[in-house]
C-alpha positions as a Markdown table, in Angstrom:
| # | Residue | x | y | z |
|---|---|---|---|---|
| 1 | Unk | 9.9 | 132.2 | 30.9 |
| 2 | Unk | 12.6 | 130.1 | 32.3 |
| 3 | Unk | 9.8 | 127.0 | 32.9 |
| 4 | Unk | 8.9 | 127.8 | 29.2 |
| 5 | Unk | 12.4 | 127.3 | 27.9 |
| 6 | Unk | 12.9 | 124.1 | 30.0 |
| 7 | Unk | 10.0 | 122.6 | 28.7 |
| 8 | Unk | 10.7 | 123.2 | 25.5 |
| 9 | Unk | 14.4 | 121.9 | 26.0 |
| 10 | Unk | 13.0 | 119.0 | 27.4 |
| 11 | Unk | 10.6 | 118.1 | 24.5 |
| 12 | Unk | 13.2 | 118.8 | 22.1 |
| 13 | Unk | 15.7 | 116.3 | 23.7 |
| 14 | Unk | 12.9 | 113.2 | 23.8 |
| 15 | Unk | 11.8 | 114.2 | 20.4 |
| 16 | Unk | 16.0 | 114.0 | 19.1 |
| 17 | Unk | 16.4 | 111.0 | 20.9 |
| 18 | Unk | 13.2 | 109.1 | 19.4 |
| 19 | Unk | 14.2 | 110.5 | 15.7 |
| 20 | Unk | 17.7 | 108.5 | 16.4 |
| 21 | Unk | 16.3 | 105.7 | 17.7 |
| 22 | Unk | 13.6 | 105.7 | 14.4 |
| 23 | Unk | 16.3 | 106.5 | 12.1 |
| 24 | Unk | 18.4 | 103.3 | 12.9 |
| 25 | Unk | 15.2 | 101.3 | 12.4 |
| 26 | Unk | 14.4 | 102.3 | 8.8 |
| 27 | Unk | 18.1 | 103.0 | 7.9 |
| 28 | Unk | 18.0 | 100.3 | 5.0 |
| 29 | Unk | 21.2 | 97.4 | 5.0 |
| 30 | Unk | 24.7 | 98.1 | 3.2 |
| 31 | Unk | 24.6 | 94.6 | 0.7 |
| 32 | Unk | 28.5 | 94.6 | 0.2 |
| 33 | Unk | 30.2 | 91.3 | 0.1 |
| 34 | Unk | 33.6 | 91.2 | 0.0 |
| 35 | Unk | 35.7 | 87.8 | -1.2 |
| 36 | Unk | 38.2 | 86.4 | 1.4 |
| 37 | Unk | 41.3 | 84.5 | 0.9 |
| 38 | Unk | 43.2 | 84.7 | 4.5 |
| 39 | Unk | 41.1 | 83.3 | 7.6 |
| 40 | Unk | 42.0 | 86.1 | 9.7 |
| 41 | Unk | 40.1 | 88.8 | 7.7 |
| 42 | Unk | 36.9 | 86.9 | 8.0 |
| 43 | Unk | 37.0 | 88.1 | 11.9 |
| 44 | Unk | 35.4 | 85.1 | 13.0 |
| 45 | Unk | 33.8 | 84.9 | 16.5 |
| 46 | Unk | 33.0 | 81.4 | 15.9 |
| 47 | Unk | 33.5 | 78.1 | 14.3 |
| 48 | Unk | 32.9 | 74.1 | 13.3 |
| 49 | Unk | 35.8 | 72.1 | 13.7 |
| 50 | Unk | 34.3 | 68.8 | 11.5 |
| 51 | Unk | 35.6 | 66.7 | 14.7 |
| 52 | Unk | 32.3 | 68.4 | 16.5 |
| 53 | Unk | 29.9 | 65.1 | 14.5 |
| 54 | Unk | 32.4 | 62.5 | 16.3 |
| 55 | Unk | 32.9 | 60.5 | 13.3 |
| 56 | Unk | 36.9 | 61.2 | 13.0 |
| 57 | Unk | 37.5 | 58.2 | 10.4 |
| 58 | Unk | 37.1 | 57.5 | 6.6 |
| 59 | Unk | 35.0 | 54.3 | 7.7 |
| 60 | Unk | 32.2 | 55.7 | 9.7 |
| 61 | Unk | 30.3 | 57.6 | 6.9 |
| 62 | Unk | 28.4 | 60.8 | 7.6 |
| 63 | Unk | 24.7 | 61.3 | 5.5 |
| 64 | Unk | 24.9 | 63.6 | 2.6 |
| 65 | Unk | 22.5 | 65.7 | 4.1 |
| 66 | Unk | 23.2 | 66.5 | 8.1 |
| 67 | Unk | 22.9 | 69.4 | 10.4 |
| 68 | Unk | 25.3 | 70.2 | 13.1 |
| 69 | Unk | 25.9 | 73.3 | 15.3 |
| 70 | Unk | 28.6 | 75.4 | 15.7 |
| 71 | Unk | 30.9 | 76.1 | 18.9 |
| 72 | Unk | 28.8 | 78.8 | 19.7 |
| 73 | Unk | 25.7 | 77.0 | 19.3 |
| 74 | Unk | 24.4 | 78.1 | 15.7 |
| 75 | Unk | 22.8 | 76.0 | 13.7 |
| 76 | Unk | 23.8 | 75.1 | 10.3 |
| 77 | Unk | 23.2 | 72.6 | 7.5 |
| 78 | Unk | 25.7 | 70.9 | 4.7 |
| 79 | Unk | 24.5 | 69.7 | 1.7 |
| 80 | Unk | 27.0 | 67.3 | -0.5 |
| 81 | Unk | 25.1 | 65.6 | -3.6 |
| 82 | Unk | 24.9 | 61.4 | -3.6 |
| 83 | Unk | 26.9 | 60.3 | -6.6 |
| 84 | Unk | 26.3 | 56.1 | -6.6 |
| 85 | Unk | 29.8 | 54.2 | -6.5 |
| 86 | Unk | 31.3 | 56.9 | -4.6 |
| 87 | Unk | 31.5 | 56.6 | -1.0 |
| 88 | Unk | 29.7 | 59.0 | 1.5 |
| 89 | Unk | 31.2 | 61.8 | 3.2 |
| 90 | Unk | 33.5 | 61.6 | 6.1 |
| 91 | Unk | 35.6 | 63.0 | 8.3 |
| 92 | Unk | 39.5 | 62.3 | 8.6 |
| 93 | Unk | 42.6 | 64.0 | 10.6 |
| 94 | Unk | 45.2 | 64.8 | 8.1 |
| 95 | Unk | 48.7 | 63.5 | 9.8 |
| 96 | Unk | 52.0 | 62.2 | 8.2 |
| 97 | Unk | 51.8 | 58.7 | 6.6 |
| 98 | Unk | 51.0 | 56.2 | 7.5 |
| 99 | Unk | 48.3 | 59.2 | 8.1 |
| 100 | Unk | 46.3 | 60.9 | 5.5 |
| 101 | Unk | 48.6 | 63.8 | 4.2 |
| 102 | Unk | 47.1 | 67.0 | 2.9 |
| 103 | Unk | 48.5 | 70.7 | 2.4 |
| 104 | Unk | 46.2 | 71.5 | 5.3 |
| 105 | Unk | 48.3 | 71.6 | 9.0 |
| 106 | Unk | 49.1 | 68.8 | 10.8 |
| 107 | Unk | 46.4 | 67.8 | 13.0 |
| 108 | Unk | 43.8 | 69.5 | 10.9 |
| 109 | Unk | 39.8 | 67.8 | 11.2 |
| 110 | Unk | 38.8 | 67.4 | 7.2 |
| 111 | Unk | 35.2 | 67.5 | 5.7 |
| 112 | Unk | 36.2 | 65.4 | 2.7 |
| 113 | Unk | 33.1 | 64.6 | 0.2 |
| 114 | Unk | 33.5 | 61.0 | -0.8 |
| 115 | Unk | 35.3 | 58.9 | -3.5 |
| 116 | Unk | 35.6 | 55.6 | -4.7 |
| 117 | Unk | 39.0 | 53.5 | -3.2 |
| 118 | Unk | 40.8 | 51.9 | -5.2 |
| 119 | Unk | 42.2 | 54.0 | -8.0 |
| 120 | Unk | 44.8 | 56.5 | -8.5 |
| 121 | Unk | 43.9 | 59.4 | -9.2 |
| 122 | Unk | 40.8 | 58.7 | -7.2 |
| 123 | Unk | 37.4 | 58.7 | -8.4 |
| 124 | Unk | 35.8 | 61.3 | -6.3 |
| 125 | Unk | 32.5 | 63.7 | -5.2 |
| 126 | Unk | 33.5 | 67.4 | -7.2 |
| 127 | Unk | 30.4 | 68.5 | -4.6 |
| 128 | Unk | 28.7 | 71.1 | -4.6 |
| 129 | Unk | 29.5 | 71.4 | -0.9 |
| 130 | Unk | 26.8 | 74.0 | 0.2 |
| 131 | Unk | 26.6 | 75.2 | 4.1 |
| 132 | Unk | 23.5 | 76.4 | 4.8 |
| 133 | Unk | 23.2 | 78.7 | 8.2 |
| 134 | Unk | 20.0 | 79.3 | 10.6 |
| 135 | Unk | 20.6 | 82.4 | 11.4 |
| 136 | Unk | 22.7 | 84.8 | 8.8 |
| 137 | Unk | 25.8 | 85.3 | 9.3 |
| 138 | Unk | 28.4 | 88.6 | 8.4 |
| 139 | Unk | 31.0 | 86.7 | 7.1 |
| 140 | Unk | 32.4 | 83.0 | 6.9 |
| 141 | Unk | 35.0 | 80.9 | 5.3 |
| 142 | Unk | 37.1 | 77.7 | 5.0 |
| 143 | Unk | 40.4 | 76.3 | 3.3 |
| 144 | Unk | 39.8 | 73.9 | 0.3 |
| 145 | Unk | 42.0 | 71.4 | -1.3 |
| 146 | Unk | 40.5 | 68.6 | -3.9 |
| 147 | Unk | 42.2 | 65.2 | -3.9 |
| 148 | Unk | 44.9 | 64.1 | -6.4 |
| 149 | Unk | 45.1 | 67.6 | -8.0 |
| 150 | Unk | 48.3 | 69.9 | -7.8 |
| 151 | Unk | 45.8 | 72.8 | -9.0 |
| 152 | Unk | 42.6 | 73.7 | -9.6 |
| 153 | Unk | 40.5 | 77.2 | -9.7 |
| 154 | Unk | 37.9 | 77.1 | -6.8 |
| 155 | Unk | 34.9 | 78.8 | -6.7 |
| 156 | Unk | 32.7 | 80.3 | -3.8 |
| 157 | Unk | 29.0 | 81.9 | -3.8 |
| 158 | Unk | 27.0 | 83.6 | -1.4 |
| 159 | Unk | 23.4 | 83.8 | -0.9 |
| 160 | Unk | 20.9 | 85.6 | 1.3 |
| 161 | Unk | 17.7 | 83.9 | 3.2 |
| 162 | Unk | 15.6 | 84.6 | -0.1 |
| 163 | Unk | 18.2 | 82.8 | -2.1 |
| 164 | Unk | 19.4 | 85.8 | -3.8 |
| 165 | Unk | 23.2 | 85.8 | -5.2 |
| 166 | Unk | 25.2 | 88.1 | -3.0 |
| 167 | Unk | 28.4 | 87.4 | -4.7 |
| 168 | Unk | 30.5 | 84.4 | -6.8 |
| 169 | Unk | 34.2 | 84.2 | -6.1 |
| 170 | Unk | 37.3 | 82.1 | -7.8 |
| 171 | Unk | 40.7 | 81.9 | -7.6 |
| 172 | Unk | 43.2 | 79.2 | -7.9 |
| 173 | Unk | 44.1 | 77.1 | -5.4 |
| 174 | Unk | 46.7 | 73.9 | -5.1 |
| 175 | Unk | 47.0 | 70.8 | -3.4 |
| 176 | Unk | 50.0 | 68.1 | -2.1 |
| 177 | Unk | 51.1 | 66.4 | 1.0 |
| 178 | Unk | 53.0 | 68.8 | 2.2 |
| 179 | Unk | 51.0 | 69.6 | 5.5 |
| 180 | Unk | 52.4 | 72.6 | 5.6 |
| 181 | Unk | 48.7 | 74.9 | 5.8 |
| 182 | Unk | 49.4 | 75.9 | 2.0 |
| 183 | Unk | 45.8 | 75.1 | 1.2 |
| 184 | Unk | 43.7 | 78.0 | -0.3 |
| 185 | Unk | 41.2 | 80.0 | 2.1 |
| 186 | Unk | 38.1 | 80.9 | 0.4 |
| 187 | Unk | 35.3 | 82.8 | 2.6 |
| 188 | Unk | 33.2 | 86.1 | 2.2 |
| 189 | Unk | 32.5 | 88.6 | 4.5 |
| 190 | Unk | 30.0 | 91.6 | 4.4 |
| 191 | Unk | 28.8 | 94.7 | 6.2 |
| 192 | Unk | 25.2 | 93.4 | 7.0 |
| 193 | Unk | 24.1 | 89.9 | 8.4 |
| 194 | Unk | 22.7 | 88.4 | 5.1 |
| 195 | Unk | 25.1 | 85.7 | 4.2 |
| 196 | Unk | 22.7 | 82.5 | 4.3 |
| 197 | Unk | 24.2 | 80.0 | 2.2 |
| 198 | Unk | 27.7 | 79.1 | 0.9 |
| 199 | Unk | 28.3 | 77.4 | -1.8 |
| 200 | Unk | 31.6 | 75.9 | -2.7 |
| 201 | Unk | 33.1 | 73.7 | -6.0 |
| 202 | Unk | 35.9 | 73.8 | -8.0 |
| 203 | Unk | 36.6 | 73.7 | -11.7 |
| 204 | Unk | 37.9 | 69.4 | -11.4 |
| 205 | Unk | 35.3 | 67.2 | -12.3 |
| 206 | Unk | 35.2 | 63.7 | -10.9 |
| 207 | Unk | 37.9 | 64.5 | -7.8 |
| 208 | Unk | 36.7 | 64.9 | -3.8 |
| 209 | Unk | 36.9 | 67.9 | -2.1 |
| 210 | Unk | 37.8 | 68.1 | 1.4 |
| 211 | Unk | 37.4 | 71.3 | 3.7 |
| 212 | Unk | 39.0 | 72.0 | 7.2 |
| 213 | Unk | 37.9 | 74.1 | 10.4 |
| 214 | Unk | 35.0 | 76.3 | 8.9 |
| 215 | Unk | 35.3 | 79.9 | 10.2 |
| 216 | Unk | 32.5 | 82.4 | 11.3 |
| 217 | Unk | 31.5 | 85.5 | 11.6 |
| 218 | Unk | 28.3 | 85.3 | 13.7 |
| 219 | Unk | 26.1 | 88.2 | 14.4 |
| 220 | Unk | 27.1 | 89.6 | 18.2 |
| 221 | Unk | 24.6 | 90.1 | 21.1 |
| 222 | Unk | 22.2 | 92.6 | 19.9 |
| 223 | Unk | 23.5 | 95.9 | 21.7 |
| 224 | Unk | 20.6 | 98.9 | 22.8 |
| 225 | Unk | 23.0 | 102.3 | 22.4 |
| 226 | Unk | 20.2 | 104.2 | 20.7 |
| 227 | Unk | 17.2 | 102.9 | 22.7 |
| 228 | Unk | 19.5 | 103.0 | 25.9 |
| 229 | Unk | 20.1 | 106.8 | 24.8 |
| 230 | Unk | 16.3 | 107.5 | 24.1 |
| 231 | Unk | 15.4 | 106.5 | 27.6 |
| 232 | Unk | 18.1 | 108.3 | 29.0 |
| 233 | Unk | 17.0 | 111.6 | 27.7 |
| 234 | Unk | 13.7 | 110.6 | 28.8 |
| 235 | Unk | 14.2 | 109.9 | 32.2 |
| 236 | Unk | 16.8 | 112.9 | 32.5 |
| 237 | Unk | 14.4 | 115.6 | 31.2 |
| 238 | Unk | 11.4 | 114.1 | 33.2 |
| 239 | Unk | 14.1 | 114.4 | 36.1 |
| 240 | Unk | 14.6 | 118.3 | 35.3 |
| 241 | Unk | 11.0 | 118.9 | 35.2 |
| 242 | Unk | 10.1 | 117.6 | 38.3 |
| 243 | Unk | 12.8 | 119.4 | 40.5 |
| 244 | Unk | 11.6 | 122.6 | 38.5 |
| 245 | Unk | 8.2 | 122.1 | 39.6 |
| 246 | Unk | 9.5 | 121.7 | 43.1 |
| 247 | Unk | 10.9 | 125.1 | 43.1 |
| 248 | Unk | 8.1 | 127.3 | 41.5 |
C-alpha cells in the first residue's frame, strides 16, 4: 500500500510539474502598450548613445538609412527619409555657444535629421525618424526637440515584427537653448516583447528633428524556473522511488 501511494505521489508530482511547464508555453502574450513621457519609467537595461557611429560633427554626414548596435550589442536600424536640398543626417554634442545649444543637457550626443544652412528659421528634415529593432524589445524611448520651434505636439507609434500598430502616442513638447534637459521624453513600454518599430514625427512641417541617448528595454537572459522545476520534481520522485525499492 505504502509503495502504491508513493508511486502515485510520484506520477502526480511529474505530471503537475509538466502541466506548468506546458501551461507557460501556450499561455498567449498580454499586448498592452503603455505611452512614456519620463526616461526612468521605460526601465531600460540598455541604450544608443548616437556618439556610438563616431561621427560627432554636423560635417561628417551619416546615410539616411544605417544600422548600428546598441551598448548591449542589439541590433537596430534608423530610417530618416532623403528630402533634396536638405543636408543628411548627423550627429552633434549640444554645448553652450559657440556650441550648439538645445533644451537637451549639456554634453548630450544628438541624432539631428538634416536641414538646409543658411536660413532662419531653418529649412529642415520633419522625418519620419523610424528605429527599427532586430530583436523586439519591451519598452524604448528618447527625448525629442525640433529646431527653431518653441512648441510643437510630437507624436510616437509602435509596431510589432508583422507591422501591426501596437499603439500611437502625442503630446506637446517645447524647444530652446536653454540646456537645461527640458526636452520632451517620448517612449512606449509594454508587458510582452513585441515593440519592433518606432516611429517618431511631429506636427511642424519643414523643421529638423533631433533625438538624444535612445533608451531600452531589452528582453533579459531567458530564465528556466518552470523547466528547472519540472526536472526537479523529476529527478526528486525518481530519487524516492529508488531508495523505496532498496528497502522492500
Amino acid at each position: 500500500m505504502t509503495t502504491r501511494l508513493i508511486n502515485l505521489s510520484i506520477i502526480s508530482t511529474t505530471a503537475t510539474a509538466a502541466s506548468l511547464t506546458a501551461l507557460v508555453a501556450i499561455l498567449p502574450p498580454v499586448q498592452a502598450v503603455t505611452f512614456v513621457t519620463e526616461r526612468a519609467v521605460v526601465g531600460s537595461n540598455d541604450q544608443v548613445d548616437w556618439s556610438s557611429l563616431g561621427s560627432v560633427n554636423p560635417l561628417n554626414f551619416l546615410p539616411n538609412t544605417f544600422s548600428t548596435k546598441s551598448e548591449g550589442g542589439l541590433g537596430l536600424s534608423v530610417e530618416i527619409p532623403t528630402i533634396p536640398g536638405l543636408t543628411p543626417p548627423f550627429v552633434f554634442q549640444t554645448l553652450p555657444e559657440p556650441g550648439i545649444p538645445t533644451n537637451f543637457a549639456s554634453g548630450d550626443f544628438v541624432l539631428f535629421t538634416g536641414f538646409q544652412p543658411g536660413g532662419f528659421p531653418a529649412v529642415g528634415n520633419p522625418g519620419p525618424l523610424s528605429i527599427t529593432f532586430d530583436t523586439p524589445v519591451l519598452g524604448a524611448g528618447t527625448q525629442i526637440t525640433v529646431d527653431d520651434t518653441p512648441e510643437f505636439r510630437a507624436f510616437i507609434s509602435a509596431f510589432d515584427q508583422d507591422n501591426n500598430l501596437l499603439g500611437n502616442f502625442s503630446t506637446i513638447g517645447t524647444s530652446s537653448l536653454a540646456l537645461d534637459n527640458s526636452a520632451l521624453f517620448l517612449g512606449v513600454s509594454s508587458d510582452t516583447p513585441n515593440i519592433s518599430r518606432l516611429v517618431f514625427s511631429t506636427s511642424v512641417p519643414n523643421r529638423a528633428v533631433g533625438i538624444n541617448t535612445l533608451s531600452i528595454a531589452a528582453v533579459p537572459e531567458p530564465t528556466f524556473t518552470f523547466g528547472l522545476l519540472a526536472f526537479g520534481c523529476l529527478g526528486t520522485g525518481l530519487t524516492l522511488k529508488r531508495k523505496l525499492n532498496k528497502t522492500i
